[in-house]
C-alpha positions as CSV (number, residue, x, y, z in Angstrom):
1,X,-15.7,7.2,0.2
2,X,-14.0,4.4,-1.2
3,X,-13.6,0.8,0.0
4,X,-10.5,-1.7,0.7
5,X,-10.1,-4.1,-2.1
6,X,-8.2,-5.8,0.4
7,X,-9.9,-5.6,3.5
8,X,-13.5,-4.1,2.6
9,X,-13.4,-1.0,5.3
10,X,-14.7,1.8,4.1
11,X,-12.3,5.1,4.0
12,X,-11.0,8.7,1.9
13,X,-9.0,7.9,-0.9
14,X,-8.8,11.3,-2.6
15,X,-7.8,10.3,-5.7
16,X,-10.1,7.8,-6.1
17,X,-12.7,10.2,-4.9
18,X,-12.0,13.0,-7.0
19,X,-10.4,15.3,-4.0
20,X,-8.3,18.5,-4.5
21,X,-5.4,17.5,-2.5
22,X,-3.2,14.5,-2.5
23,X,-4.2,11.4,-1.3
24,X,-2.8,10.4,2.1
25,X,-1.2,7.4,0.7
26,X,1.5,10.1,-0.9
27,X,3.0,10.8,2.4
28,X,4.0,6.6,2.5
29,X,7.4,5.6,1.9
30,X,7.7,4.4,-1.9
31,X,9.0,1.0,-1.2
32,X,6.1,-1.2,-2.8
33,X,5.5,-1.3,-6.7
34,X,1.8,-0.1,-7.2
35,X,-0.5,-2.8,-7.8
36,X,-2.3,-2.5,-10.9
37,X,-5.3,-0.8,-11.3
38,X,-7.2,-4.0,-11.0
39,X,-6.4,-4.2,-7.3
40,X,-8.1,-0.9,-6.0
41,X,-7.1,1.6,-3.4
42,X,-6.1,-0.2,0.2
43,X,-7.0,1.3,3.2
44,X,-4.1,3.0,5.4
45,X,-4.0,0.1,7.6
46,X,-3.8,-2.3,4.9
47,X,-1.4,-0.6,2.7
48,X,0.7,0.5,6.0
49,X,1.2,-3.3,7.1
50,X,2.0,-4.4,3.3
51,X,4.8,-1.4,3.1
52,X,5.9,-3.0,6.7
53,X,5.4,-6.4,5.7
54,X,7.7,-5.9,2.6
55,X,10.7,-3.9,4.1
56,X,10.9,-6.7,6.5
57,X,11.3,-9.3,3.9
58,X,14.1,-7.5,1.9
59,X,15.8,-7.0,5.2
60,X,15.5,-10.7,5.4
61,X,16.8,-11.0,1.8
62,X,19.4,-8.9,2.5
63,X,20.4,-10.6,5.8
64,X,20.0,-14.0,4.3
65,X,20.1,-13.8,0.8
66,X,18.5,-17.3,-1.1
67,X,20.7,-19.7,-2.6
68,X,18.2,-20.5,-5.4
């Protein structure tokens, strides 16, 4: 069982718990860079409303792209 760096609730992570099969987090969209190994495994509600949280913003970006 492995924890949340983010969030601290406990859940599977199976590469981080030495499972067979591939972790769940495989099946999420690619659309985040993966933190370094410093920040940990994130829980699927965690990393699910970080994936949501950036596609929103680069929609923003792209919508109303920054001057600066």
């Amino acid at each position: 069982m492995s924890v949340c760096s983010r969030c601290g609730a406990p859940f599977g992570c199976a590469m981080a718990d030495g499972g067979d099969a591939p972790c769940w987090c495989t099946e999420l969209p690619p659309v985040v860079p993966v933190p370094g190994a410093e920040a940990g495994c994130w829980c699927p509600a965690c990393l699910r409303a970080h994936i949501a949280a950036a596609a929103s913003d680069a929609a923003l970006e792209k919508r109303f792209p920054r001057d600066d």
